[in-house]
C-alpha positions as a Python dict, from the first residue, in 0.01 Angstrom:
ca = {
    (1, 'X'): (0, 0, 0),
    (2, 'X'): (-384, 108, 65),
    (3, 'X'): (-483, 237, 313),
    (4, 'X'): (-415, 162, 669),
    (5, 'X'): (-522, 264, 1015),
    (6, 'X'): (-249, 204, 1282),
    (7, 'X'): (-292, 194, 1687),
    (8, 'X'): (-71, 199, 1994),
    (9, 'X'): (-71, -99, 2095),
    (10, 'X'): (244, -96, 2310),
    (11, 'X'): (494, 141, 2492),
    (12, 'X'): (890, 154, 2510),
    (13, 'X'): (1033, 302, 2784),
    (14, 'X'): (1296, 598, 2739),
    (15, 'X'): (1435, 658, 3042),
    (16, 'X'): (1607, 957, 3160),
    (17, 'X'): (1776, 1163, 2898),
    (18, 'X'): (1843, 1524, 2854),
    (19, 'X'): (1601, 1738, 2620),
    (20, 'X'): (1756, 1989, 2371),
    (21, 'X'): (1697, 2359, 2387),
    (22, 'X'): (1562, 2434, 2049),
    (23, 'X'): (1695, 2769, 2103),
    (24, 'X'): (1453, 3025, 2243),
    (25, 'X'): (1504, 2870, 2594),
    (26, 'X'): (1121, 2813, 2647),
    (27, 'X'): (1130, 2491, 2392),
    (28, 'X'): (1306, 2154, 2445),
    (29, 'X'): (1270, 1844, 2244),
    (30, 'X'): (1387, 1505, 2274),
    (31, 'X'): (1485, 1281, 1970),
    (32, 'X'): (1157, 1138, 1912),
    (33, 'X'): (843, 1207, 1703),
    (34, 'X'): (564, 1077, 1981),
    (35, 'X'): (504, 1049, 2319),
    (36, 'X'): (275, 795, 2491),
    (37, 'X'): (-5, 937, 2706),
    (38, 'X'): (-161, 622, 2769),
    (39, 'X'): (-269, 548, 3159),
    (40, 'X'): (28, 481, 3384),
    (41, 'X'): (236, 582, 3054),
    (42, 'X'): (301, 938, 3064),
    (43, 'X'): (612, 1157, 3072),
    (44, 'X'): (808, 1253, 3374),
    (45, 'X'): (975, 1602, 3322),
    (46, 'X'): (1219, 1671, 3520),
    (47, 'X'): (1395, 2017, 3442),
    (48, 'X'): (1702, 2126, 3694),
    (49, 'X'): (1488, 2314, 3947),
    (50, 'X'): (1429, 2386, 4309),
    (51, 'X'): (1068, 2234, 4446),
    (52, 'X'): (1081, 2391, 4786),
    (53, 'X'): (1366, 2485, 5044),
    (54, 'X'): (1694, 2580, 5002),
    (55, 'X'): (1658, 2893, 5188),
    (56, 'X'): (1942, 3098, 5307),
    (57, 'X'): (2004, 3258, 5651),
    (58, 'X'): (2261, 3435, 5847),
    (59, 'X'): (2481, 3181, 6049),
    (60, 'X'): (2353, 3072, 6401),
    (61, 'X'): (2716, 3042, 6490),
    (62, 'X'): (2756, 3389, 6379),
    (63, 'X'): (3090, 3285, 6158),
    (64, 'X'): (3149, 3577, 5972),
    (65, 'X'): (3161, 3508, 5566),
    (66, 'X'): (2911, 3185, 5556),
    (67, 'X'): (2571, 3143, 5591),
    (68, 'X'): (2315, 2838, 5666),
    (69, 'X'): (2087, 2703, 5404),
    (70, 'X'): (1781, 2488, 5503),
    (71, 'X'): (1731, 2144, 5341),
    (72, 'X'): (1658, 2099, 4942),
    (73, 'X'): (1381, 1939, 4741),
    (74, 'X'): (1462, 1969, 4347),
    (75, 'X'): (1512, 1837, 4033),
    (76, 'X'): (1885, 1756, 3952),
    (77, 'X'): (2069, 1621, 3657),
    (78, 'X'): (1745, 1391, 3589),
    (79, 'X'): (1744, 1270, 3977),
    (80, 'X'): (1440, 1339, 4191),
    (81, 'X'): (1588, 1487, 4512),
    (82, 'X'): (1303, 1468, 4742),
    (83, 'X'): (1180, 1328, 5070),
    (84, 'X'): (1401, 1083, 5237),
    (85, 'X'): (1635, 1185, 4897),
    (86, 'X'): (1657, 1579, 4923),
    (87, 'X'): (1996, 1776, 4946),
    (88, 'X'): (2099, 1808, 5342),
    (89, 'X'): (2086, 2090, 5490),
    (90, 'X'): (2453, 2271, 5518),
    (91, 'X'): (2517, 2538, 5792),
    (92, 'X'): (2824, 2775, 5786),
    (93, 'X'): (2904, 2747, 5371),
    (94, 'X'): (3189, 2971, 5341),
    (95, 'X'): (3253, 3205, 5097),
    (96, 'X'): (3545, 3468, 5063),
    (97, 'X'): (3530, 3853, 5011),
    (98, 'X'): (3631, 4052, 4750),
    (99, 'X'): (3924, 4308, 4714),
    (100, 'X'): (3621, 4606, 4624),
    (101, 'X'): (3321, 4671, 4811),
    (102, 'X'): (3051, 4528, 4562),
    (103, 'X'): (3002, 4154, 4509),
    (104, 'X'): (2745, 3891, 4433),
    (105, 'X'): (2750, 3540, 4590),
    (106, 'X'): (2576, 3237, 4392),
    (107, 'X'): (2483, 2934, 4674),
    (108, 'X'): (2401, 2644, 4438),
    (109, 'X'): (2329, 2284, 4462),
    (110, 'X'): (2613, 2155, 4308),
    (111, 'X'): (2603, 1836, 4078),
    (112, 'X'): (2793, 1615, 4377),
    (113, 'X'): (2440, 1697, 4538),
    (114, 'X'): (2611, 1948, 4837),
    (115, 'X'): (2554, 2320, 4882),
    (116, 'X'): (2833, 2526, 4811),
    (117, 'X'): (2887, 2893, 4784),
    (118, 'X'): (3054, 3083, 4415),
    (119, 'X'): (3189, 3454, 4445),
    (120, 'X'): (3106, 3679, 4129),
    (121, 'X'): (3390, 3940, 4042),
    (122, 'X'): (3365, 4287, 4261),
    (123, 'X'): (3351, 4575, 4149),
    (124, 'X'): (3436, 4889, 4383),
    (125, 'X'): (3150, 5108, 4244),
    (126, 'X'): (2826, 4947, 4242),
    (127, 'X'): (2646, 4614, 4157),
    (128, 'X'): (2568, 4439, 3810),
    (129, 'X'): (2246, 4232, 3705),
    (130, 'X'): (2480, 4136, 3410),
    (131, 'X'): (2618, 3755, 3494),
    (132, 'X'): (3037, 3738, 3503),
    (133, 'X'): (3046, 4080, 3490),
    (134, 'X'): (3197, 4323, 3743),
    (135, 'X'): (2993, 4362, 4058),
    (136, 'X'): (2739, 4103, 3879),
    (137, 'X'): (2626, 3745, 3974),
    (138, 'X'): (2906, 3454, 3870),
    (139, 'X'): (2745, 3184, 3621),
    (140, 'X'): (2640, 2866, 3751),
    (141, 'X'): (2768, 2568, 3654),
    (142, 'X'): (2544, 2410, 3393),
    (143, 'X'): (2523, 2077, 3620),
    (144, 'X'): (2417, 2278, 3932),
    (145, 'X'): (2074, 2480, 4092),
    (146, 'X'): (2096, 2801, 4183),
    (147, 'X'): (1922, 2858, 4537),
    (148, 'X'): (2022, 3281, 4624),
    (149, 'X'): (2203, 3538, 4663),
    (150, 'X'): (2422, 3710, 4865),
    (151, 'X'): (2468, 4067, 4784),
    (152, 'X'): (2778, 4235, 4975),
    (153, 'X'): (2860, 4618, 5011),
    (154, 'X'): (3206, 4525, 5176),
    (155, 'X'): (3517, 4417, 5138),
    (156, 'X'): (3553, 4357, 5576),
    (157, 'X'): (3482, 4032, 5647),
    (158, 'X'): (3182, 4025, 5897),
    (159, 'X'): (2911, 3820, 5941),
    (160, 'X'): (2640, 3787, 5676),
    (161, 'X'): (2279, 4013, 5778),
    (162, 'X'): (1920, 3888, 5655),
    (163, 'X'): (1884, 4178, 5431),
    (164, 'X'): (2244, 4064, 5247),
    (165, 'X'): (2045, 3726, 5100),
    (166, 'X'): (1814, 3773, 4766),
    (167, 'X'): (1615, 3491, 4665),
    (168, 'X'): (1406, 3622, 4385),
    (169, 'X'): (1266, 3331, 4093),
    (170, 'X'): (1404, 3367, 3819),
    (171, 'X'): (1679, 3552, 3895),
    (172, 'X'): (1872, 3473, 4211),
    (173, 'X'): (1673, 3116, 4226),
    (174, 'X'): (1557, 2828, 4040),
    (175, 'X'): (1272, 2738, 4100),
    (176, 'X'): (1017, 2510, 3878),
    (177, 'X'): (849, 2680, 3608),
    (178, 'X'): (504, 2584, 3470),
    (179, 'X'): (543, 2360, 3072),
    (180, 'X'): (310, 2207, 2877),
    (181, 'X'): (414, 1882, 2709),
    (182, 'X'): (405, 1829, 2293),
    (183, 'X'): (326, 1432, 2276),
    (184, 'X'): (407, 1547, 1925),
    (185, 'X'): (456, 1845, 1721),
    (186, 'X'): (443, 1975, 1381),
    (187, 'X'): (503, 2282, 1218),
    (188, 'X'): (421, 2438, 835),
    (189, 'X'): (350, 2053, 747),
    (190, 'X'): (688, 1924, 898),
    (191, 'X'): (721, 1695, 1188),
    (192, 'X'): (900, 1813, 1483),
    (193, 'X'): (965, 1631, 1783),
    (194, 'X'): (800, 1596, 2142),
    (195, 'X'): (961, 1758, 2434),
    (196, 'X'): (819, 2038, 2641),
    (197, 'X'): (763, 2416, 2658),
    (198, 'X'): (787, 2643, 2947),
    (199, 'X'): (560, 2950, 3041),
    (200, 'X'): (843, 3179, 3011),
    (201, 'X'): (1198, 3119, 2884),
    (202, 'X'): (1471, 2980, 3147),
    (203, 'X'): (1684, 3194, 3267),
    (204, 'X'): (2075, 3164, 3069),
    (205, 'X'): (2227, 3206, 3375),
    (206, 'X'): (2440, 2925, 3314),
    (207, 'X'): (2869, 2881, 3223),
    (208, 'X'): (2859, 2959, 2846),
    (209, 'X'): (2491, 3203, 2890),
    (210, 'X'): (2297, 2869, 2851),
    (211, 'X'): (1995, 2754, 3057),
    (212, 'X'): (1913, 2508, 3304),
    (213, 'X'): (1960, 2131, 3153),
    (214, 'X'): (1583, 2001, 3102),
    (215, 'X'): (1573, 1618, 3136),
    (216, 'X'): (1288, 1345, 3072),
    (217, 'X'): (1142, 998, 3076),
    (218, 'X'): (850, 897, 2881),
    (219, 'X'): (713, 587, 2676),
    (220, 'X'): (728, 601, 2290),
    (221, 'X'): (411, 416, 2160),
    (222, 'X'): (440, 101, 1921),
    (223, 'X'): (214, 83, 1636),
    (224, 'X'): (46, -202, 1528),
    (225, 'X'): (-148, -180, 1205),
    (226, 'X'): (-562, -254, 1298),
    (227, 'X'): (-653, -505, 1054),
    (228, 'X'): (-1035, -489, 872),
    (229, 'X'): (-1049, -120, 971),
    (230, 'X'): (-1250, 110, 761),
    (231, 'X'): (-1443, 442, 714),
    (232, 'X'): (-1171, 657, 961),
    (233, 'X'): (-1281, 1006, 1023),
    (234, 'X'): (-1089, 1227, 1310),
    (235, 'X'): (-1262, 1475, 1483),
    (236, 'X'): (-1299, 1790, 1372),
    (237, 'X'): (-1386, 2134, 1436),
    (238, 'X'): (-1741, 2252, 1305),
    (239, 'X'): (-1905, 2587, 1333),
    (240, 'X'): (-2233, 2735, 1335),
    (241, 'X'): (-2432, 3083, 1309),
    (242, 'X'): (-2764, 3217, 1457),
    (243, 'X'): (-2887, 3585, 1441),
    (244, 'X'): (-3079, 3749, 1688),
    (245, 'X'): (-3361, 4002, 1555),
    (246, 'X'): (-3439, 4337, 1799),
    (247, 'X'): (-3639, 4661, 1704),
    (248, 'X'): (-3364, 4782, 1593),
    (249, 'X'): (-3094, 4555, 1527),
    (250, 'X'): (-2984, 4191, 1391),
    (251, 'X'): (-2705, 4050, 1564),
    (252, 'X'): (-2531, 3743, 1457),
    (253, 'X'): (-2339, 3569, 1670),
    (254, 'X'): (-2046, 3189, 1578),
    (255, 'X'): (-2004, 2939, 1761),
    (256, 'X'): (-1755, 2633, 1708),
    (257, 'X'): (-1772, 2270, 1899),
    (258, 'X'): (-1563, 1988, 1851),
    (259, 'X'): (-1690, 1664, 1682),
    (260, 'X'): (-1560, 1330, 1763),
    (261, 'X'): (-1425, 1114, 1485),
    (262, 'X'): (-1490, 733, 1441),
    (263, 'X'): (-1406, 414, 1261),
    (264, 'X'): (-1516, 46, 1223),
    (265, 'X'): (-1313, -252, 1222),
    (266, 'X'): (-1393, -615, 1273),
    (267, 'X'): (-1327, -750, 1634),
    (268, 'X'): (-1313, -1108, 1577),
    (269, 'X'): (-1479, -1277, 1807),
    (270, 'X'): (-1553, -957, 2007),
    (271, 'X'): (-1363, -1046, 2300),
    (272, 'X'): (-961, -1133, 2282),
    (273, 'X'): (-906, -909, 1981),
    (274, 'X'): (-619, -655, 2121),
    (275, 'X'): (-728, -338, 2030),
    (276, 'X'): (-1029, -332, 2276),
    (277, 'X'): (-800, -354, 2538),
    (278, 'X'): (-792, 36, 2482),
    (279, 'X'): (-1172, 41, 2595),
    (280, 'X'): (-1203, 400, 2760),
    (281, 'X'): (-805, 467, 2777),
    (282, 'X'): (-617, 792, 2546),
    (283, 'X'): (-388, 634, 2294),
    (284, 'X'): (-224, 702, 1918),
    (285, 'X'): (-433, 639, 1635),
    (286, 'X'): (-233, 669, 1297),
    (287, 'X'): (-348, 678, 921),
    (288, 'X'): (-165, 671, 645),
    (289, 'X'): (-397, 756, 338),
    (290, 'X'): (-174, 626, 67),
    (291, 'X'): (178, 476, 162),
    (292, 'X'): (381, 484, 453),
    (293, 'X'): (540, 738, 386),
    (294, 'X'): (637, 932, 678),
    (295, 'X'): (598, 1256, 576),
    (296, 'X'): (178, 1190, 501),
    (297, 'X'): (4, 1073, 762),
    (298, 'X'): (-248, 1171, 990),
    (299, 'X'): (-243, 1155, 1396),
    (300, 'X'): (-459, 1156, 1673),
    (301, 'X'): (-460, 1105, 2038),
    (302, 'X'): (-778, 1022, 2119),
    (303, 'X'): (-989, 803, 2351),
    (304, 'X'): (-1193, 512, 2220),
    (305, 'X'): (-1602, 424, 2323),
    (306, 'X'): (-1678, 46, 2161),
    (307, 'X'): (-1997, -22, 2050),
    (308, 'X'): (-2144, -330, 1841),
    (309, 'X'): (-2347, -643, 1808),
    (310, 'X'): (-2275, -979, 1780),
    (311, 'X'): (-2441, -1089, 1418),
    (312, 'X'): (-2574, -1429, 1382),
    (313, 'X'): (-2330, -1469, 1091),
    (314, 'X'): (-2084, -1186, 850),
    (315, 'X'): (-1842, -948, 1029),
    (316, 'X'): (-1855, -836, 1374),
    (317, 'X'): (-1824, -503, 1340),
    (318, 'X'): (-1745, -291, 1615),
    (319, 'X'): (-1779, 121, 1594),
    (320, 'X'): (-1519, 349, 1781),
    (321, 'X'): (-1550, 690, 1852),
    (322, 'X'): (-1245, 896, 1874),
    (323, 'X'): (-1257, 1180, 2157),
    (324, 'X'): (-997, 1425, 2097),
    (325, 'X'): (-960, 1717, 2389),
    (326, 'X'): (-880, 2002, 2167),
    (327, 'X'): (-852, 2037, 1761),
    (328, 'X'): (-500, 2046, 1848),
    (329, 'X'): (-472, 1635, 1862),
    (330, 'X'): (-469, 1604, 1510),
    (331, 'X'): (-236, 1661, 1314),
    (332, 'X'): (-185, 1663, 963),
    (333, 'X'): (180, 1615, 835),
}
């Protein structure tokens, strides 16, 4: 076929599944090409993580082996657990000793949603940052949030002490990281798939040295193909020179802006046609230069301006600008 310019025109909803590692631990991608960014439309991330609480203190009853943990607001298994929704708060969660001096107690947020306490292995000559080793942290189960530690120096049971619990992000706790979300990616040409990326990687601190479980919902936009379009050109990057001339130098200096992109396409009567419903609002814009085949095609995610007369007679042509926020919205593939 010729070519064709295709919009968003609607949204499907995806609702909470699990993202895939792509294996650094900082990357995780669902099983789709695009996400929708259109208002009310974006993505929900929701990776296994503590938002606030969950801190640990020595019993107030003073039970020796157990401490109490303050109410939980986090992310778990896809589940917003905040507000009126958050994890209890738990007071005396037992744990039990080692035979050896040296061992490292995980308190998670288990799957169930309850706090619960998991002894590492003890060592009797010093502690391990290594997890399931020795005098080391256990692994968490890959379903639960870790919220501290508590690090003991003896094998005597005895009530827990303030300087015993070790709630450091990243590694004794789990707390949110900062992502940025891919509505789409591509690499080298290929197409990839959206998802998210972290900051830094997540911690493998997990049963089998994996990482927290990632989860998502989002809208995947439906294309509809913009009939009478014409004359499509994305934004792009452009740069520029000057020179500045002193007594004794000539200095040059670059600059780059971004352009915006535009198209034309006849709007009917101007009024019902469906794609100026998008008036002013971020949304896909596809074209396919020759065929639909997928693996030639350009994207962008841009926001539309509409501007036009209405003729006396002929087409009534209607001129859209595309606004991209960064070079990085299109992409060539």
């Amino acid at each position: 076929m010729a070519k064709a310019l295709f919009y968003e025109a609607g949204r499907t909803l995806v609702d909470v599944t699990e993202l895939t590692d792509a294996g650094d631990q900082k990357r995780f991608d669902s099983a789709v090409r695009r996400w929708s960014d259109y208002p009310g439309f974006s993505p929900e991330i929701l990776p296994n993580a503590v938002l606030s609480g969950g801190v640990g203190k020595p019993a107030v009853s003073e039970t020796a082996d157990a401490v109490d943990v303050s109410a939980v607001n986090c992310y778990l298994n896809g589940v917003k657990k905040t507000g009126t929704d958050k994890i209890a708060a738990a007071t005396d969660v037992a744990f039990t000793r080692g035979a050896t001096a040296y061992m490292i107690v995980s308190v998670v947020v288990t799957a169930a949603g309850a706090i619960d306490a998991i002894e590492g292995t003890d060592s009797a000559s010093s502690f391990s940052a290594t997890r399931g080793e020795a005098g080391g942290p256990p692994y968490v189960p890959v379903d639960a949030v870790e919220l501290f530690h508590i690090r003991l120096t003896s094998a005597t049971s005895g009530v827990v002490t303030a300087d015993e619990i070790s709630a450091v992000p990243g590694t004794s706790r789990e707390d949110l990281q900062s992502f940025s979300i891919h509505y789409s990616r591509v690499e080298n040409r290929i197409k990839g798939y959206a998802g998210v990326e972290f900051s830094n990687p997540l911690p493998a601190i997990h049963t089998g040295d994996l990482p927290a479980k990632v989860f998502a919902s989002f809208y995947t936009p439906n294309l509809a193909r913009l009939e009478a379009a014409r004359d499509v050109e994305f934004a792009a990057t452009t740069g520029s020179a000057s020179a500045e001339v002193f007594y004794d130098v000539v200095r040059n200096y670059e600059s780059k802006s971004l352009s915006a992109g535009s198209f034309e396409f006849d709007a009917g009567d101007g009024i019902s046609h469906p794609y100026l419903g998008l008036i002013e609002n971020r949304s896909w814009h596809v074209l396919y230069p020759d065929d639909l085949n997928p693996e030639i095609f350009t994207q962008v995610l841009a926001t539309p301006f509409i501007s036009g007369s209405f003729p006396a007679e002929g087409a009534n042509l209607r001129t859209v600008n595309l606004i991209s926020r960064t070079a990085a919205d299109l992409v060539i593939a």
